[in-house]
Wavefront OBJ file of the C-alpha trace (Angstrom):
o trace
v 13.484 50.195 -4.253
v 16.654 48.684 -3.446
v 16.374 45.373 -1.473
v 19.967 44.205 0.485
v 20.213 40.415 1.144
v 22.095 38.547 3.410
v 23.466 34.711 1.827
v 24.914 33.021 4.609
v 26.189 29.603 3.937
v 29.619 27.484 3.618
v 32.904 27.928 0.934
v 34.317 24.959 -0.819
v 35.432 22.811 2.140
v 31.956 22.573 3.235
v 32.977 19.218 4.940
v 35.003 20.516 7.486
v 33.417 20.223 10.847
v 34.200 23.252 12.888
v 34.124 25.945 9.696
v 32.101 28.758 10.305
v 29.534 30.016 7.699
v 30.829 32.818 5.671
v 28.420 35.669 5.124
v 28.020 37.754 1.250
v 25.422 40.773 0.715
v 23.593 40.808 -2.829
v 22.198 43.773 -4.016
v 19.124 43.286 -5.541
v 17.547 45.934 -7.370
v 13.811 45.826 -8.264
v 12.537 48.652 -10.342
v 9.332 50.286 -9.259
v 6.261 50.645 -12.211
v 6.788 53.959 -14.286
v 4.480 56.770 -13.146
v 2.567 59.233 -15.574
v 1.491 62.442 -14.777
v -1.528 63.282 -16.973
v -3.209 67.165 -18.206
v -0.744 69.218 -15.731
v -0.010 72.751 -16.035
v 3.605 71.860 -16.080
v 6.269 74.800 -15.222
v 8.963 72.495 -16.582
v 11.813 75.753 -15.782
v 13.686 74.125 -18.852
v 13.865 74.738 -22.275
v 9.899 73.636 -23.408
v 8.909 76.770 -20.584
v 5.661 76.095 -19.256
v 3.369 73.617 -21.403
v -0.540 73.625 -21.001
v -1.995 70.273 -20.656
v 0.749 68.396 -20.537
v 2.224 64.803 -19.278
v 5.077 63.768 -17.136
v 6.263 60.481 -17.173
v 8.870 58.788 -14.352
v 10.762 56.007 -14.791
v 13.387 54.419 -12.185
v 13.833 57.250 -10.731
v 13.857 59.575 -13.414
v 12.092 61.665 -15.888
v 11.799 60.161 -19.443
v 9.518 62.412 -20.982
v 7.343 65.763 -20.667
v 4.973 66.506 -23.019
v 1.870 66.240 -24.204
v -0.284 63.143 -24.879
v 1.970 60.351 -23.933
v 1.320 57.155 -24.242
v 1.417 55.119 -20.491
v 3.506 52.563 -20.541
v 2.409 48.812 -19.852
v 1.927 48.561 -15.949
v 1.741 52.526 -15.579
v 0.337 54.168 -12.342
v -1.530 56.984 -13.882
v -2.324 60.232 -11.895
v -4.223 62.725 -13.417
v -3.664 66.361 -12.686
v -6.933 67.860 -13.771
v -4.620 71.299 -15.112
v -3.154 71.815 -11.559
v 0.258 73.002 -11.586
v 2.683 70.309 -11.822
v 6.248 71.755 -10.823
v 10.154 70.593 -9.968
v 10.913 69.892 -6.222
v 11.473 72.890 -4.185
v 14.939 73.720 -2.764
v 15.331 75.548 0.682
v 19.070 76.651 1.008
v 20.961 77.397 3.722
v 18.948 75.490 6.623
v 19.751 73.176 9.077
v 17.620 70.284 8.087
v 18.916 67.014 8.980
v 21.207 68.053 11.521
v 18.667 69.990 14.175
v 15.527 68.734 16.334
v 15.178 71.000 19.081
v 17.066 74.090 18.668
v 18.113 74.563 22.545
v 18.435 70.700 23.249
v 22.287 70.168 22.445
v 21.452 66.127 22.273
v 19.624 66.986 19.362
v 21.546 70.152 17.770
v 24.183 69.569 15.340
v 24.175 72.628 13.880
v 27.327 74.108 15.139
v 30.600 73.355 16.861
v 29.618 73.788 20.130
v 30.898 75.860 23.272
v 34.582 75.871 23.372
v 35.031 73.763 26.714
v 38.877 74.435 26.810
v 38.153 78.270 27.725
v 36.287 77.692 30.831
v 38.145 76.950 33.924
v 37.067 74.600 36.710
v 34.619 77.210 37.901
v 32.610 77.332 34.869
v 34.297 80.982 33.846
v 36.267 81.926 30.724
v 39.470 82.232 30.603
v 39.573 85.110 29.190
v 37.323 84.415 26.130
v 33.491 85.684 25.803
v 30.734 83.399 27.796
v 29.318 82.417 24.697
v 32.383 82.204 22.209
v 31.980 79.226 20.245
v 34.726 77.073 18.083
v 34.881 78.135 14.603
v 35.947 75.285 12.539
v 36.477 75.318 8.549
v 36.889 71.849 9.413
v 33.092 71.392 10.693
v 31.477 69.085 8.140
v 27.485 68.950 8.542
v 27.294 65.585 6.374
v 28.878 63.952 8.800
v 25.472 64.595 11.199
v 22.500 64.444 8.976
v 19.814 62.357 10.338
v 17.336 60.824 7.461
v 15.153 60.407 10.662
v 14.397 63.733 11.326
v 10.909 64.365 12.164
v 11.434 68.041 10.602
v 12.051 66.510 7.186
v 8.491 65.492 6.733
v 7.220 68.687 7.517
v 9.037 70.512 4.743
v 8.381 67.534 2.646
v 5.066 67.533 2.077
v 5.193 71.283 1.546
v 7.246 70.634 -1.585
v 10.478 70.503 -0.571
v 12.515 67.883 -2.067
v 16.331 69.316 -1.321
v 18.074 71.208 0.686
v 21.142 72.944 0.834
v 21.632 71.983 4.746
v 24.362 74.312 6.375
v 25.829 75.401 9.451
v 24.275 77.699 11.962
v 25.714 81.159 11.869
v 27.181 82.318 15.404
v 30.014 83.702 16.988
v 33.565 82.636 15.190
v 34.026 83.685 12.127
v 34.515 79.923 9.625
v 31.270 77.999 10.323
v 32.109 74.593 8.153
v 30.948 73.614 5.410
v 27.704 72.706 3.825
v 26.009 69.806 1.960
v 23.009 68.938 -0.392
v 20.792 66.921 0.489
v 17.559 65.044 -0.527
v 14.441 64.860 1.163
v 13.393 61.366 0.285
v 12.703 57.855 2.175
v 16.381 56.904 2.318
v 19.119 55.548 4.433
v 21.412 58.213 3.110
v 20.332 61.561 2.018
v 23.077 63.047 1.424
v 23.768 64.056 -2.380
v 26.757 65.739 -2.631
v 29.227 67.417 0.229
v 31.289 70.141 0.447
v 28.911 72.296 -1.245
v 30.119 75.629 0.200
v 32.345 76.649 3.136
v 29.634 78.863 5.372
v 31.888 82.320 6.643
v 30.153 84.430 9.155
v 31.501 88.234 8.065
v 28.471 90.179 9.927
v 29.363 92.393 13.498
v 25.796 92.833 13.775
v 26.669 91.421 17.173
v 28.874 94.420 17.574
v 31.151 91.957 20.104
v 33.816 91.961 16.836
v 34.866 95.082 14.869
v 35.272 94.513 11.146
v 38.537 95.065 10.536
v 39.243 92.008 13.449
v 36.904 90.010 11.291
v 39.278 90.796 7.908
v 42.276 90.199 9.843
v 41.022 86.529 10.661
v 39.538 85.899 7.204
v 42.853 87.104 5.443
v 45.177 85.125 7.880
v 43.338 82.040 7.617
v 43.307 81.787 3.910
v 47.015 82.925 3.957
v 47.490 80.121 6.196
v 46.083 77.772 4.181
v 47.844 78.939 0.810
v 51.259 78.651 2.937
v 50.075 75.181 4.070
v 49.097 74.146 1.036
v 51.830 75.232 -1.033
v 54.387 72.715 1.462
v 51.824 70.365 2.912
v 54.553 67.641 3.155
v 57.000 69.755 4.944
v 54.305 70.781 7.185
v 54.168 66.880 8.418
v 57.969 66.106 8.461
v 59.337 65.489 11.682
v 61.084 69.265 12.436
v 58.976 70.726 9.588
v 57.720 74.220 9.785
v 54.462 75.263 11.247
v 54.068 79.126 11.698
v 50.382 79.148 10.653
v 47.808 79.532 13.665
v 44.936 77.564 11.999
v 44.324 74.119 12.579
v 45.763 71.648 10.347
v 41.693 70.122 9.989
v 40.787 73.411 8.771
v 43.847 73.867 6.448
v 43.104 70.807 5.033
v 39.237 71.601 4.807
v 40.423 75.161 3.250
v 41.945 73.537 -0.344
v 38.970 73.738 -2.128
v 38.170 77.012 -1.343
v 41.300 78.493 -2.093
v 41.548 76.697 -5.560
v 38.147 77.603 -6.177
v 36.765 74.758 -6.609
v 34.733 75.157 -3.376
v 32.488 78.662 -3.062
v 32.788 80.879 0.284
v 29.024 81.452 1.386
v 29.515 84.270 3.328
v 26.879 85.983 5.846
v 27.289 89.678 5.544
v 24.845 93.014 4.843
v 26.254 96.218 4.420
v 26.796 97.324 1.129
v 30.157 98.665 2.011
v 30.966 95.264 3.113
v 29.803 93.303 -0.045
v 32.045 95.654 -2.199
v 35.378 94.829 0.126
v 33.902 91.026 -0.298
v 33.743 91.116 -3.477
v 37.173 93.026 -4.283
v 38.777 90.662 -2.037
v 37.643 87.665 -4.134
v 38.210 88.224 -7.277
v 41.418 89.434 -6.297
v 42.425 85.936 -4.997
v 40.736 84.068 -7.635
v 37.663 82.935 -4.854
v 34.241 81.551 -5.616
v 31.707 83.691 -3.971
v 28.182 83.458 -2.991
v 26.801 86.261 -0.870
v 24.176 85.407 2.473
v 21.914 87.572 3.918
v 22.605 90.639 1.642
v 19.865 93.093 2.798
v 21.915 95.790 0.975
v 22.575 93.770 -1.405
v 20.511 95.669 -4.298
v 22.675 98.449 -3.713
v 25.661 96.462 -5.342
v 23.374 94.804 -8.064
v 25.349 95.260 -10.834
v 28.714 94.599 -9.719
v 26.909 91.369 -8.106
v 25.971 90.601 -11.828
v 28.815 91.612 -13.439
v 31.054 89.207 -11.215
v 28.182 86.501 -11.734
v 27.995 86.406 -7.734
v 24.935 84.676 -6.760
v 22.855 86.387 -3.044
v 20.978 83.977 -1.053
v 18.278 86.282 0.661
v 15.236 85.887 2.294
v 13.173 88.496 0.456
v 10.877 89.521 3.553
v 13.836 90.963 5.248
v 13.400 94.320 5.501
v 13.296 95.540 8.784
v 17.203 96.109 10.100
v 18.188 93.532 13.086
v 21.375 95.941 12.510
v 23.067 98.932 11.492
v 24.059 96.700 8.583
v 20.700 96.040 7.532
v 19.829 99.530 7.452
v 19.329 99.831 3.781
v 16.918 96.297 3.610
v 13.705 96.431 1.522
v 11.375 93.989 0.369
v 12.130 94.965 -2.975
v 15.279 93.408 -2.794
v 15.001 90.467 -4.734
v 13.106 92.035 -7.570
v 15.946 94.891 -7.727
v 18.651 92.126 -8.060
v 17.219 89.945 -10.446
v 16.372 92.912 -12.592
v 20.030 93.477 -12.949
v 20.788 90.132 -13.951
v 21.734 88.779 -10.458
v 21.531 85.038 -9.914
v 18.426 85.053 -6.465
v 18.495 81.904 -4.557
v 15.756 82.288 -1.921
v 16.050 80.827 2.021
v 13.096 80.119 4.228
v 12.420 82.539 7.033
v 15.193 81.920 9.346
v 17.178 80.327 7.673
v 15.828 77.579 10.679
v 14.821 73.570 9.533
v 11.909 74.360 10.908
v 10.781 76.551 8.649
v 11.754 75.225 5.613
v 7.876 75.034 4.499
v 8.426 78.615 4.320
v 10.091 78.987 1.058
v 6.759 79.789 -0.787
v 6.051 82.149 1.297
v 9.318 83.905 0.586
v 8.848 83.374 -2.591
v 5.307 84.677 -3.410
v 6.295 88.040 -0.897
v 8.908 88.515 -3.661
v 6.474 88.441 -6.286
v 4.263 90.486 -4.559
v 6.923 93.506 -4.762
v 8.124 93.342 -7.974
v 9.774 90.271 -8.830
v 8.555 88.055 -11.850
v 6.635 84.915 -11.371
v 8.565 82.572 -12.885
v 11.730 83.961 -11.886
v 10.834 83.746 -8.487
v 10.060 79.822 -8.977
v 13.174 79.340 -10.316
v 15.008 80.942 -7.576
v 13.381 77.759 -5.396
v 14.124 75.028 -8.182
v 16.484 75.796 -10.890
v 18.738 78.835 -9.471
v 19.660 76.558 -6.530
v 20.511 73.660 -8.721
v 22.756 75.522 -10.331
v 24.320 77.671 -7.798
v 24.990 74.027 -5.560
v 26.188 72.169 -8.892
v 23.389 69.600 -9.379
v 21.265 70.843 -11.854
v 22.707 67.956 -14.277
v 20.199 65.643 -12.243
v 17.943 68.661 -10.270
v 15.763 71.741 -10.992
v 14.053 71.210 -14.249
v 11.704 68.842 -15.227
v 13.443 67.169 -18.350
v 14.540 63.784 -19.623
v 17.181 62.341 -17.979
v 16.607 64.241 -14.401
v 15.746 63.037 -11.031
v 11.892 62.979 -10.621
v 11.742 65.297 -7.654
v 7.994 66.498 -9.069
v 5.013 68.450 -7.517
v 1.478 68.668 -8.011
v -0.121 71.354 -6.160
v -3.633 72.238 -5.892
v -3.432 75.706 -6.899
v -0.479 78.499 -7.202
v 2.586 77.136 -5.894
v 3.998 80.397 -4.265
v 0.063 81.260 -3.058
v 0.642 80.390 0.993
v -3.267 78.647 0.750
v -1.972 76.563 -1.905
v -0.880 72.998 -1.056
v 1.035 69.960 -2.702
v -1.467 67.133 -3.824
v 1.551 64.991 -4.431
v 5.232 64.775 -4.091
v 7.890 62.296 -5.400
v 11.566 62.293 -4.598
v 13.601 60.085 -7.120
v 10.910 58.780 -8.638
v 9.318 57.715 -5.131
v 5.797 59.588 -4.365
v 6.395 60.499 -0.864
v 3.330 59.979 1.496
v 1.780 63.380 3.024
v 2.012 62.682 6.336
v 4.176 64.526 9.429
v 4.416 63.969 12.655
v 2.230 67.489 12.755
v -0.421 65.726 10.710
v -0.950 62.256 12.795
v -1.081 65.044 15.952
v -3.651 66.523 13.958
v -5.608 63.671 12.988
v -4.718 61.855 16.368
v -6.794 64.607 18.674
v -9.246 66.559 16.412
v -12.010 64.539 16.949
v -12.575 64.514 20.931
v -16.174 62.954 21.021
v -14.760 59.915 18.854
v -15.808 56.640 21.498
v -12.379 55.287 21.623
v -10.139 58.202 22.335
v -6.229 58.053 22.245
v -5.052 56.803 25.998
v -4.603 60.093 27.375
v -7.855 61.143 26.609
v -9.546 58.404 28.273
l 1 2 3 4 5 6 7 8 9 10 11 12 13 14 15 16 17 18 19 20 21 22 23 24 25 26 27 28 29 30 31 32 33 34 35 36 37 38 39 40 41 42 43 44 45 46 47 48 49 50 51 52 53 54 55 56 57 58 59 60 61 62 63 64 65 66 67 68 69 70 71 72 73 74 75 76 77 78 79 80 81 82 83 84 85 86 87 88 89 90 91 92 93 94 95 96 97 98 99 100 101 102 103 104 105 106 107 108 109 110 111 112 113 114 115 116 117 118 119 120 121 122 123 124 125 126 127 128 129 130 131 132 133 134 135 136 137 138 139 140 141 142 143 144 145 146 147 148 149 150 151 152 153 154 155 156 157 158 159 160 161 162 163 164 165 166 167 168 169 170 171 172 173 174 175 176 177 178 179 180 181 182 183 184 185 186 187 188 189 190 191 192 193 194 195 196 197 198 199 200 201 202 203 204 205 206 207 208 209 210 211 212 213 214 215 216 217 218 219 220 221 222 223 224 225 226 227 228 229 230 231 232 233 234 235 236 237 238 239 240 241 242 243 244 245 246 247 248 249 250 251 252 253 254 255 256 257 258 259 260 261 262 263 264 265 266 267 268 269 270 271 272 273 274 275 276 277 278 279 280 281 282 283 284 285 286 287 288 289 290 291 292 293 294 295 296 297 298 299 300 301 302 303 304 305 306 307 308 309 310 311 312 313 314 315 316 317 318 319 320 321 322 323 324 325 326 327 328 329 330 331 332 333 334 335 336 337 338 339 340 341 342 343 344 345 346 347 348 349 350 351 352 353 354 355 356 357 358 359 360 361 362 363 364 365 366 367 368 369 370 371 372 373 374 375 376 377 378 379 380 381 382 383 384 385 386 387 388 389 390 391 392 393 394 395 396 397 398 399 400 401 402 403 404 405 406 407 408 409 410 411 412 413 414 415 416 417 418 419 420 421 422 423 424 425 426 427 428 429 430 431 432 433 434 435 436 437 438 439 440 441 442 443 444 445 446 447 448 449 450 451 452 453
């Protein structure tokens, strides 16, 4: 827990009459008791594997030790598993948690760049644009939106989720912004690291944008940006040229991608299409990570080969597309057979079904896909796909404590966390779903809430 205080009081020349007080903030830091997890089934997804009767202990915020026996320290909360499965945090990827409430109230929906006002004239029609063409923006940033108050966040919370790779919503326009990780935890800030992956929407399942249009955009914007980028200062000289189309925002936004320091996540299905992606990429030195890919098992091992990691959700199998055409639920099982990296997202890809990712998870199970590697596609594969599995998606020394106890198989959709903690913080198991529940499920109670008097 970290406490802020505010000193107010008077400098040197305390004497003077009319001096206002001067104001300093001290940081005061006061450790929370260490926290040991006793006779789990831990799935620790690092190098000990999976230990039987074994102990966890947190400290500050981190792990310090898994293993078996361990002594409590003095002051210790001890919780005692009783041999249910004791796992890492869960990670949903590519949601919009954090930056969406209610999907159709705009107040509340930061998920996207919004309708492109400056195409509409005063009569409310297009000028000569699509009714519902949107702004595409390389430049869109969702960190700059996440809201630690979000009643969603509970939900998945307390369903095991402890991160989240939050990202824009896909739509018309073919550069969506870019993503960011984020925690799940009580915190003023949740965001742990930005710029996690520029979000490219490549699909014409739409059918309103052929492909070739689509390449033509995606190869002229990056050529933009390696023109820009190549004479940025002549680009902002008084007189200095500026033939590219793209905003300068989104040139700027583009350098990490086309350096490759930053991966392209890009939303496409067709096998056909993954191969041109893929060419493309490693022809211009690009990081890749493929979402959506329901045809994605048909380009397995050149996915592998290239060490190209697919974000699916593995109960996709019924085409919303001719693109899709080819989707099976065996999907994920066929890919990580061939030594693809899976990274699983919740149904929808919504916030509010993060919970989901389980569910996902187990279907994937259920048609081929091994146990364990399926768990690690919702803890460790995403850590290291997003670039935090220094401090995330293992339980071992020197890691965050995002830990879970559940009460039976994690990836079993009657199973249920007993406990979660974020940081080393146990999280409390409530949503605003649960107080609704517990608010109204007793009727004949004598003091009923206000409306029900």
């Amino acid at each position: 827990m970290t406490v802020i205080c505010v000193v107010m009081g008077f400098g040197p020349a305390a004497a003077q009459p009319n001096q206002k007080p001067t104001m300093h903030y001290e940081i005061l830091v006061s450790q929370s008791p260490p926290t040991l997890i006793k006779h789990g089934h831990v799935y620790s997804l690092g190098a000990a594997g999976t230990i039987t009767d074994a102990d966890v202990l947190i400290q500050n915020g981190k792990i310090v030790q898994v293993g078996a026996n361990l002594t409590a320290p003095p002051g210790a909360k001890i919780i005692d598993a009783h041999g249910k499965p004791v796992t890492p945090g869960l990670m949903a990827s590519a949601t919009q948690l954090g930056i969406t409430e209610v999907d159709l109230v705009a107040e509340t929906n930061d998920s996207g760049p919004g309708l492109d006002y400056s195409r509409f004239d005063a009569d409310g029609y297009t000028a000569g644009a699509k009714a519902n063409e949107r702004v595409a923006s390389a430049a869109f940033d969702v960190s700059d939106a996440v809201n630690p108050n979000s009643s969603l966040i509970p939900v998945a919370r307390i369903a095991g989720v402890t991160r989240s790779l939050t990202s824009p919503s896909l739509g018309d326009g073919l550069f969506r912004g870019q993503a960011a990780v984020i925690n799940l935890g009580n915190e003023p800030n949740l965001t742990d690291k930005t710029k996690a992956g520029m979000v490219v929407d490549l699909s014409s399942g739409d059918a309103q944008t052929s492909r070739p249009m689509l390449w033509a955009q995606l190869r002229e914007t990056l050529d933009d940006a390696r023109e820009y980028w190549a004479d940025r200062a002549g680009y902002h000289r008084p007189g200095g040229a500026r033939d590219q189309r793209s905003n300068r925002i989104d040139l700027d936004a583009l350098e990490p991608v086309i350096h490759g320091r930053e991966p392209l996540i890009v939303n496409v299905d067709r096998a056909s299409d993954i191969h041109a992606l893929l060419q493309y990429c490693q022809a211009n030195k690009l990081k890749l990570i493929v979402l959506g890919g329901q045809e994605a098992w048909k380009d397995a091992g050149e996915l592998a080969a290239a060490h190209v990691p697919v974000i699916i959700d593995s109960e996709q199998n019924l085409p919303g597309s001719f693109s899709g055409l080819g989707g099976t639920l065996k999907n994920a099982a066929r890919l990580d057979a061939a030594g693809v990296t899976v990274v699983f997202q919740p149904q929808g890809g919504t916030a509010h079904y993060a919970r989901t990712i389980t569910q996902i998870a187990g279907n994937a199970v259920a048609n081929g896909m091994k146990w364990d590697h399926a768990l690690a596609a919702i803890t460790k594969n995403p850590a290291q796909v997003w670039g935090i599995d220094s401090s995330y998606g293992t339980l071992e020394q020197g890691k965050d404590a995002d830990v879970v106890i559940w009460d039976g198989d994690p990836l079993e959709v009657t199973s249920a966390p007993i406990a979660v903690f974020i940081k080393g913080a146990q999280m409390p198991m409530t949503s605003r779903q649960t107080e609704l529940r517990d608010r109204y499920r007793d009727l004949a109670k004598k003091n009923p809430p206000f409306g029900y008097r």
